[in-house]
C-alpha positions in Angstrom: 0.0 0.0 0.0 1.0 3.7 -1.0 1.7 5.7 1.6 0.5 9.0 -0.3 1.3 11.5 2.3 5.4 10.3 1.9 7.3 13.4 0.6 8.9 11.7 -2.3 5.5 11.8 -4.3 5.5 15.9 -4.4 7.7 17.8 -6.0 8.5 21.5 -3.9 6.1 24.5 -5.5 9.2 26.9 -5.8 11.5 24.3 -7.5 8.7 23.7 -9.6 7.9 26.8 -11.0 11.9 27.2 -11.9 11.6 24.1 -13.9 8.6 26.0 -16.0 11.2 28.9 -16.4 13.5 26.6 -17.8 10.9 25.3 -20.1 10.1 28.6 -21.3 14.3 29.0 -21.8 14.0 25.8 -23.7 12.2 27.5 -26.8 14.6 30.9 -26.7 16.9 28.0 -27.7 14.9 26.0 -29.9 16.2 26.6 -33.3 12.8 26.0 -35.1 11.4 28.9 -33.6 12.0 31.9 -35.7 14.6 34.7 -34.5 12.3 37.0 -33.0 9.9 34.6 -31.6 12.8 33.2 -29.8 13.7 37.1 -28.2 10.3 37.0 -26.9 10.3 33.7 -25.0 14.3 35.0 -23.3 12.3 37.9 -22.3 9.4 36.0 -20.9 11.6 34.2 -19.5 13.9 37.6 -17.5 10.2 39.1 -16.9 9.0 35.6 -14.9 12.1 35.5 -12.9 11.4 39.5 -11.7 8.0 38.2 -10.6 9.3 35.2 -8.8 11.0 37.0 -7.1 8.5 39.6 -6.0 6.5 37.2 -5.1 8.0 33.6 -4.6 11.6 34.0 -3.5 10.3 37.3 -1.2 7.5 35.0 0.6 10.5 32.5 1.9 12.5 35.2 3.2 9.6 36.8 5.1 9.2 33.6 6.1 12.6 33.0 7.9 12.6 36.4 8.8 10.1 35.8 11.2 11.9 32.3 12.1 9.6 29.9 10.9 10.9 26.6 10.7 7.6 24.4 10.0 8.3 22.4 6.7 5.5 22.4 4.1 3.1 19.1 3.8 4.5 18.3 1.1 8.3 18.5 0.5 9.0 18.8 3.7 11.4 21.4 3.7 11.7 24.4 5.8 11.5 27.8 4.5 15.3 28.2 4.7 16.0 24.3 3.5 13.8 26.1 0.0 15.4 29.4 0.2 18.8 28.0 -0.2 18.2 25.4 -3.2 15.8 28.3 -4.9 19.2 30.6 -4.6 21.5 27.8 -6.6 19.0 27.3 -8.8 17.7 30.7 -9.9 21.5 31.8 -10.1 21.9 28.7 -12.5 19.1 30.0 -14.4 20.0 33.1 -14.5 23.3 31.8 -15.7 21.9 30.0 -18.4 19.4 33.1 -19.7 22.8 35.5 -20.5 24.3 32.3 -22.3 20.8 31.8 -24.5 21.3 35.6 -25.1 25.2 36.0 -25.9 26.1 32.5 -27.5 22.4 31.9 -29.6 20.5 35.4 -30.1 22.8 38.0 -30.5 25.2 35.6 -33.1 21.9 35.5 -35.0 20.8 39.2 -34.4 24.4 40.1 -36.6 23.6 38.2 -39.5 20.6 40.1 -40.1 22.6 43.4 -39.5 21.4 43.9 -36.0 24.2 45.1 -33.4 24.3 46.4 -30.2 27.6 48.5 -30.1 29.9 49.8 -27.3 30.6 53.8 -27.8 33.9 52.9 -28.4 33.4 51.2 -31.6 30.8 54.5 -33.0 32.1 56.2 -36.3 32.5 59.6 -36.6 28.7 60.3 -37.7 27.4 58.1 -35.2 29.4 59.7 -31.9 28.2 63.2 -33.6 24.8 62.0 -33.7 24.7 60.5 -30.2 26.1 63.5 -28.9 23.3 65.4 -29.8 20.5 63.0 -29.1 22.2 63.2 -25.5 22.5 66.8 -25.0 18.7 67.2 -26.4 16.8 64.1 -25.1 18.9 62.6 -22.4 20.6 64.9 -20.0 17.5 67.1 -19.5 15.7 64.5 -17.6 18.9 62.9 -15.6 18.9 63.7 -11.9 22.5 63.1 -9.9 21.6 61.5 -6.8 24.8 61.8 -4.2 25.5 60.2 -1.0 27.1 61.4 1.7 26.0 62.1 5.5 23.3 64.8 5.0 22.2 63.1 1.7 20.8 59.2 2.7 21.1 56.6 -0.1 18.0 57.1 -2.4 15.0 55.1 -2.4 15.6 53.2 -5.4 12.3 52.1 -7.4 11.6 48.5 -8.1 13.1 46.5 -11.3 14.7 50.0 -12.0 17.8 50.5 -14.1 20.0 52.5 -11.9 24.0 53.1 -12.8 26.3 54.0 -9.5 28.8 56.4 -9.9 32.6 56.6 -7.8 33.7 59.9 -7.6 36.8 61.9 -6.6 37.2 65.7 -6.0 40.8 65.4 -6.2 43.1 63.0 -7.7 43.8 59.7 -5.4 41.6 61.1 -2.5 41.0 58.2 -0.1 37.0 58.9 0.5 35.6 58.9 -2.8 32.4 60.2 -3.3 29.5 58.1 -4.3 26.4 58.6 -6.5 23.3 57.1 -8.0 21.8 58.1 -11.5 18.6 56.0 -12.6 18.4 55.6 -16.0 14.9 56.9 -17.5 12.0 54.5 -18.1 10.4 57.4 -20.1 13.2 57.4 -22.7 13.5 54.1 -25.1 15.7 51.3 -23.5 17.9 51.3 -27.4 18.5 54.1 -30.1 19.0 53.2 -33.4 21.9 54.7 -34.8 23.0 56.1 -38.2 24.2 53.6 -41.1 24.2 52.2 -44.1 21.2 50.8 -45.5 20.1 47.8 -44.3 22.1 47.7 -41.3 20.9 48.5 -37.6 23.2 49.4 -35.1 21.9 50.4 -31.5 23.4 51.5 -28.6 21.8 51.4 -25.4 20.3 54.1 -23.2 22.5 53.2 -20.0 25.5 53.1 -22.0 25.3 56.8 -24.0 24.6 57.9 -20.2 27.9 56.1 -18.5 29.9 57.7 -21.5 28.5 61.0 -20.6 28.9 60.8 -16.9 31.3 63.9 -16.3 28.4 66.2 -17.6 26.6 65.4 -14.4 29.3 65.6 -12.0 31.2 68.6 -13.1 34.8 69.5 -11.0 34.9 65.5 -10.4 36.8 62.7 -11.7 34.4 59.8 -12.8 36.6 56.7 -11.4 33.8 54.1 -11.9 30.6 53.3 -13.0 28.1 50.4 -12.3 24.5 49.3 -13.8 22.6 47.6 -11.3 18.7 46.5 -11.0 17.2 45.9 -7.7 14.1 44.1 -7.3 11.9 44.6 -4.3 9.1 42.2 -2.2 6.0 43.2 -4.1 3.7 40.9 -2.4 0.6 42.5 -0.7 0.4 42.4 2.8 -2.9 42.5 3.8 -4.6 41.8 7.1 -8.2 41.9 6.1 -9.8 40.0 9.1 -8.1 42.2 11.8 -8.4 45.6 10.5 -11.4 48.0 10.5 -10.8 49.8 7.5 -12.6 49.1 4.2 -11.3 46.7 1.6 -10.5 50.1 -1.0 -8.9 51.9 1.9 -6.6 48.7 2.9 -5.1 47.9 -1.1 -4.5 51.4 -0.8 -2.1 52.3 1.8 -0.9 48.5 1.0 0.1 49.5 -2.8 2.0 52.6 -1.0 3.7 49.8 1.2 4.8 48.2 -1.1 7.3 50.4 -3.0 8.7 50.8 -0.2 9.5 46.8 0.2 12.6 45.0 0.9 15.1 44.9 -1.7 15.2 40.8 -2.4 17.4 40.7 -5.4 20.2 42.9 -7.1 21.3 42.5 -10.6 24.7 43.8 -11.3 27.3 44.1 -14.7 30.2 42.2 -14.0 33.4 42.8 -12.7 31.6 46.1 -11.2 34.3 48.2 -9.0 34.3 46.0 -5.4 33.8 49.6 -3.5 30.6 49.9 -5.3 29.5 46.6 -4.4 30.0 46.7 -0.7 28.0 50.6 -1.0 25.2 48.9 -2.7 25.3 45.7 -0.8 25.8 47.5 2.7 22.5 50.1 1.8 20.3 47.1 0.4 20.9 45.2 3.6 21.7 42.1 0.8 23.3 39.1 1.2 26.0 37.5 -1.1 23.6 35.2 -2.2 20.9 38.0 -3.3 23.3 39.8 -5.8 23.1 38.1 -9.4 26.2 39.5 -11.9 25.0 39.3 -14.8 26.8 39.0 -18.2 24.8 41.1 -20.6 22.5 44.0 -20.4 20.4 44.0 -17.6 16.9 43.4 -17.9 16.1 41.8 -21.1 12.4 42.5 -21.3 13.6 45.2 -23.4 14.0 42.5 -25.9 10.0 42.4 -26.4 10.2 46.2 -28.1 13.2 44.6 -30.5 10.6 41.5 -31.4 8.4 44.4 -32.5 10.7 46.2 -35.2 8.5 46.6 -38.3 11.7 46.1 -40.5 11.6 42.4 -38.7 8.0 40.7 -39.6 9.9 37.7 -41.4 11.8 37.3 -37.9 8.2 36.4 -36.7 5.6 34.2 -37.1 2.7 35.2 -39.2 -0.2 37.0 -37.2 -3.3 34.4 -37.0 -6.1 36.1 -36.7 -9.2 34.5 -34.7 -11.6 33.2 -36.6 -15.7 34.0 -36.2 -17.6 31.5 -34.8 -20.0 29.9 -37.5 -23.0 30.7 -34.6 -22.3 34.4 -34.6 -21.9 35.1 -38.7 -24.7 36.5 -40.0 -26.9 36.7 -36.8 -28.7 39.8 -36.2 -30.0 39.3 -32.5 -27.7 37.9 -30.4 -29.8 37.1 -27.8 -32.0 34.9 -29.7 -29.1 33.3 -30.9 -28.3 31.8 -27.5 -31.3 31.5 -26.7 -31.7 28.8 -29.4 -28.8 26.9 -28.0 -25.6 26.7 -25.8 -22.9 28.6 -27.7 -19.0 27.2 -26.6 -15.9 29.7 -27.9 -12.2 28.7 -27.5 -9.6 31.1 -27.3 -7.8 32.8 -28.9 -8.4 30.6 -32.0 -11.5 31.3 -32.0 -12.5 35.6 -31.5 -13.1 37.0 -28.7 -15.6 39.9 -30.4 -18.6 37.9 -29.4 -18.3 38.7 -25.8 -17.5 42.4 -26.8 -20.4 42.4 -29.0 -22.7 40.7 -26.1 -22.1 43.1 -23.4 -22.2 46.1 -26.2 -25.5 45.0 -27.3 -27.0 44.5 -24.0 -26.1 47.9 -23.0 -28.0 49.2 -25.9 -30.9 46.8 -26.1 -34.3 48.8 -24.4 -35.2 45.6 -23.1 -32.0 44.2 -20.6 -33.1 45.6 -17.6 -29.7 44.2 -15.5 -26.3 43.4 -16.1 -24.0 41.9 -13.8 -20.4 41.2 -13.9 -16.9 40.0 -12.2 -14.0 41.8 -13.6 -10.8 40.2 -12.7 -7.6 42.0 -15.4 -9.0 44.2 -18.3 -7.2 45.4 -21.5 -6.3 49.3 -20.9 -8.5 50.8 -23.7 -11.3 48.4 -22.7 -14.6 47.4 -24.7 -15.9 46.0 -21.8 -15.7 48.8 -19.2 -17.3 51.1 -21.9 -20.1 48.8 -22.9 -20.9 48.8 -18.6 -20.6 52.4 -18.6 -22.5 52.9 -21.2 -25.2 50.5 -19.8 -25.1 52.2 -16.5 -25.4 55.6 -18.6 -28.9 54.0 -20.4 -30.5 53.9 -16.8 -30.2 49.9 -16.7 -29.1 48.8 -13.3 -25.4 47.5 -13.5 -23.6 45.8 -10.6 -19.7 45.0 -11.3 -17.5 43.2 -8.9 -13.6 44.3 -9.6 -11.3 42.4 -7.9 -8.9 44.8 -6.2 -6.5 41.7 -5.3 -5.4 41.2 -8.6 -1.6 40.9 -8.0 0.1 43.6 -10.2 -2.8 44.9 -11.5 -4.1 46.6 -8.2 -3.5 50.3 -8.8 -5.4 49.8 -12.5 -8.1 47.4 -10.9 -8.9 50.6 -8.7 -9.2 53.2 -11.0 -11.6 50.8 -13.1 -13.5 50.6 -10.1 -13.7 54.4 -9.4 -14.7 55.2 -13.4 -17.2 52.8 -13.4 -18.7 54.1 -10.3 -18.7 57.8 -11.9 -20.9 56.4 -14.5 -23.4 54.9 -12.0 -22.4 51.0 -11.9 -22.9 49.8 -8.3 -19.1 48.1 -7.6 -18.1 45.7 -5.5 -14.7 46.1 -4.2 -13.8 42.3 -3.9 -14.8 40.2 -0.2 -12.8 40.1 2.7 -10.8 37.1 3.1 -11.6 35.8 -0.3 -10.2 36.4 -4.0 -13.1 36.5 -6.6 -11.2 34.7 -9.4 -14.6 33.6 -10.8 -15.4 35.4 -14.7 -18.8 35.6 -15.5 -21.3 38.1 -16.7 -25.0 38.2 -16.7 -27.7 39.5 -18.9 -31.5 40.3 -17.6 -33.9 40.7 -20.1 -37.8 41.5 -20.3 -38.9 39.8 -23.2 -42.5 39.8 -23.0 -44.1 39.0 -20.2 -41.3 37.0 -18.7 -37.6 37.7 -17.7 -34.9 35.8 -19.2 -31.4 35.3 -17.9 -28.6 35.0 -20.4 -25.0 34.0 -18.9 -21.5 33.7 -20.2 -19.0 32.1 -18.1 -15.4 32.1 -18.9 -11.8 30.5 -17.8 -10.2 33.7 -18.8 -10.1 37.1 -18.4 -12.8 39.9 -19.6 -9.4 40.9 -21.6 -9.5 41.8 -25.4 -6.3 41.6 -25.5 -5.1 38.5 -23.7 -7.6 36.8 -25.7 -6.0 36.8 -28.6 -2.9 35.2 -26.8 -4.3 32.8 -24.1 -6.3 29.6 -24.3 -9.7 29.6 -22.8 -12.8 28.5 -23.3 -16.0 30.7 -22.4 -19.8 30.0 -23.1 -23.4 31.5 -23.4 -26.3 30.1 -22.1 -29.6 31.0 -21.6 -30.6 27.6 -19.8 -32.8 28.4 -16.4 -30.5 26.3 -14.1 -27.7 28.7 -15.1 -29.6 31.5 -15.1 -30.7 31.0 -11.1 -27.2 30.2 -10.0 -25.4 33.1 -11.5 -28.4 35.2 -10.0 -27.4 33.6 -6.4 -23.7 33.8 -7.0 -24.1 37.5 -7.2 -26.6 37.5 -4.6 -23.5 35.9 -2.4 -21.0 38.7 -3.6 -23.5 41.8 -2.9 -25.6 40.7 0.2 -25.4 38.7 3.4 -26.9 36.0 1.6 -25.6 32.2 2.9 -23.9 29.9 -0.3 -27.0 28.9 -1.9 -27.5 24.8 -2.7 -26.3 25.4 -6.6 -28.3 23.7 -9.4 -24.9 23.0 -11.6 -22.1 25.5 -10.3 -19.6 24.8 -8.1 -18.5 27.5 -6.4 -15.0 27.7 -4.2 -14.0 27.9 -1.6 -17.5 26.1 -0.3 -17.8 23.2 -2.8 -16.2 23.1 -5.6 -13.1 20.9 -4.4 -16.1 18.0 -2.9 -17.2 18.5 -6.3 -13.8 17.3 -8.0 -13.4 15.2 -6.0 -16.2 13.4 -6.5 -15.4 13.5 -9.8 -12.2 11.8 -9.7 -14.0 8.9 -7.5 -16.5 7.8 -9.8 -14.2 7.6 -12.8 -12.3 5.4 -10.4 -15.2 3.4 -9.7 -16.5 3.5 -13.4 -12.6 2.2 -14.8 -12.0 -1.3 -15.3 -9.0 -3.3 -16.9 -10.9 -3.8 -20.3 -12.1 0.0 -20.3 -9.7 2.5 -18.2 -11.6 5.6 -17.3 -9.3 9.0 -18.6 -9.1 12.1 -16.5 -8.3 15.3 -18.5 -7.4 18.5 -16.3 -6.1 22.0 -17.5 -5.0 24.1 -14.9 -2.4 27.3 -14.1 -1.2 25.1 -11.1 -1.9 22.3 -9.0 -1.0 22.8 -5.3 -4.2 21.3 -3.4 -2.7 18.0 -1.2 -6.3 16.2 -1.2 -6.5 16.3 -4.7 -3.2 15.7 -5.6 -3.6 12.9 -3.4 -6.9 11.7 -5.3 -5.4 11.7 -8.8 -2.6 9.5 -7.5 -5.5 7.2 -6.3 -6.6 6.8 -9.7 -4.1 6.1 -11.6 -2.9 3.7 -9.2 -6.3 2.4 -10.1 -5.9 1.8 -13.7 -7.1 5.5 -14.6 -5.5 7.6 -17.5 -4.6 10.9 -16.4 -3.6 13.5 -18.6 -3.0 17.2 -16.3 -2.1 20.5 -18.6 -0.6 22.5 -15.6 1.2 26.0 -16.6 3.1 25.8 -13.5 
């Protein structure tokens, strides 16, 4: 007999998701992929480290910060035990991301005449013409941050590109002076410099401004420079149960908390001047272990703006563009049209305009009396928001639940919340102690002498734009049974109202794990040797012990189990 609980059968959550990373990695690599494609996945690949960081890596050291030595149910290894192999790993990955970029991308970047140059190697025209862009577009929006006794090292923001300057008033002084210049987010990351045609040399922004350095520090002698890149915790904090203050109020003051979090990694160019790297080590409060040199340019998400050269399109894969649902060419009502039957999209291969065109419509339509919503991440122009605004605007009563715990998308969840308020939707500001997670929108029409409910329930987001890149599945229904339970479920998110017995949702966290669970038990009980039951799951992650626990239960008996996890 299995002993399931035995910590050989789970693999840890944070080694885990660096395994995915690698994955990702793997097709920066892949030759098959085309040049640019292949810039995108390296940069997906820098920009989920940042946010493993944030979040993952900062969680464990909070965690033995306040001395917690419990180990997980799973692994069983202690928050430090995890900290320490998630350090060797990451700085292996890390490792491995420069090598992708230096001994397979940028090789292939010069046979299409792509460069990044040093100033150094600049022709005549070229330094002229940096010069200029410098003097014009750079050095007006520098600011020369010093450090010395009345001046305290500078709040540095997170994942900002910074360069640290060494200093000395007078020729072999013994205290050199020390300074901080972050390079501009506002300005672009590259500049594309004169040259024949053809050809595209860039330079990039931190280097023009390290070659320029003694125009910021007049009467001084520039005896180093550094680039470095700190990232901070970015987690949210938040004690809802034991605070009085409202849900809005609480994100708030959190977001405000959290620029100001611990500094958790720092990215350095190698072979950086050791005085500046005890400075920046001693005023991080960092650990050897937290500073990553890094043997490249630092932070490749830049990369993404490269994959988007127009000069580049045969570097990419051809744009697919979503197809139109047979159900929804040709239809002039699209409420009848569901009506008629159960309508089942999948994204992105299939468009996502339907749902636009739903929620468009039903603000418009004289007859939709209500329409209710949970908005989780939207697009920043979005079709969605105006189509509730616009509802709201028609006198037709519109209730919308924006999640403000959205991690990173917090501050832009709240200003939603606050426009759609201005046009008269009733929000919901998320529940204490819960994360609404759940998308699904809902429709009440008069039509005749009888309401009818229309729903659409989705896996993803209420997000034109990460439609056309992730794969969901969403669906309209005007069925009754749906109809009543999506009325209850916002019953439950708007009232005092107690979790409802459901006709066919299931609803976490109240019942919705019983119900796969259940699941999984009866295909075990339904499987024999001459006709295996198969289990398909598709999932961003699968953490949950008792289910992970179940699945193992059925394959042991005889079950087929195929799991599509992201991470």
């Amino acid at each position: 007999m299995l002993n399931l609980d035995s910590h050989e059968f789970y693999i840890n959550r944070e080694f885990s998701w660096l395994s995915f990373n690698e994955r990702v990695l793997e097709e920066a690599n892949d030759p098959t992929n085309p040049l640019f494609e292949r810039l995108r996945f390296l940069a997906i690949t820098a920009s989920n480290l940042d946010e493993y960081f944030m979040i993952r890596v900062a969680g464990l050291k909070e965690m033995v910060k306040a001395r917690i030595k419990e180990p997980d149910n799973k692994s069983g290894l202690t928050p430090q035990e995890q900290l320490t192999t998630v350090s060797q790993l990451a700085h292996s990955l890390s490792k491995q991301i420069y090598q992708t970029f230096a001994d397979s991308l940028l090789p292939k970047l010069e046979t299409e005449g792509l460069t990044f140059v040093k100033v150094e190697e600049l022709n005549d025209e070229q330094a002229q013409y940096l010069q200029n862009y410098y003097h014009q577009r750079v050095y007006p929006v520098l600011t020369p941050m010093a450090v010395d006794t009345s001046r305290p090292f500078p709040h540095l923001l997170n994942r900002s590109l910074n360069i640290a300057v060494l200093l000395e008033n007078k020729p072999n002084e013994v205290d050199k002076r020390f300074a901080v210049v972050q390079v501009p987010s506002v300005l672009p990351r590259f500049i594309r410099l004169p040259a024949a045609e053809r050809q595209y040399p860039f330079i990039l922004l931190e280097d023009v401004i390290c070659s320029s350095m003694d125009t910021l520090f007049p009467g001084n002698q520039i005896v180093s420079t550094g680039k470095f890149r700190i990232t901070r915790n970015g987690d949210l904090n938040l004690d809802e149960e034991g605070t009085d203050e409202d849900l809005l109020h609480l994100i708030q003051e959190e977001l405000k908390r959290r620029k100001l979090g611990s500094t958790v990694r720092l990215e350095i160019a190698p072979f950086t001047h050791k005085e500046i790297m005890e400075i920046l080590r001693e005023s991080l409060e960092l650990k050897e272990a937290d500073i990553y040199e890094v043997a490249g340019p630092i932070d490749l998400t830049f990369l993404n703006r490269i994959a988007a050269l127009e000069e580049f399109s045969h570097l990419r894969y051809e744009e697919l563009i979503p197809q139109t649902p047979p159900d929804f060419i040709g239809i002039d009502d699209i409420f009848a049209d569901i009506a008629r039957h159960d309508l089942l999209l999948h994204h992105p291969f299939e468009s996502f305009e339907p749902v636009e065109r739903f929620l468009r419509e039903a603000a418009d339509d004289p007859q939709v009396l209500a329409i209710k919503q949970t908005l989780y991440r939207v697009s920043g122009d979005s079709p969605i928001i105006h189509s509730l605004e616009r509802a709201a605007e028609n006198g037709k009563q519109v209730t919308v639940l924006v999640e403000l715990k959205a991690r990173f998308d917090e501050a832009n969840n709240i200003g939603w919340a606050k426009e759609l308020e201005q046009a008269g939707c009733h929000v919901i500001y998320g529940l204490i102690g819960l994360k609404t997670h759940s998308k699904i929108a809902l429709v009440v029409r008069s039509e005749g002498d009888q309401i009818r409910r229309y729903v659409h329930l989705s896996t993803g987001n209420y997000n034109d734009t990460t439609a056309r890149l992730y794969t969901d599945v969403s669906m309209f229904t005007a069925r009754e049974e749906f109809g009543e339970d999506a009325t209850a479920f916002f019953n439950l998110l708007s009232g005092y109202s107690t979790v409802p017995t459901w006709n066919v949702f299931a609803v976490a966290p109240s019942g919705l794990r019983d119900k796969l669970l259940k699941l999984i038990e009866d295909e075990i009980q339904r499987s024999t040797p001459e006709h295996p039951g198969h289990l398909i799951a598709k999932m961003n992650s699968l953490t949950d012990k008792k289910l992970i626990k179940a699945l193992y239960k059925a394959s042991c008996a005889g079950v087929k189990i195929d799991l599509i996890i992201l991470v």
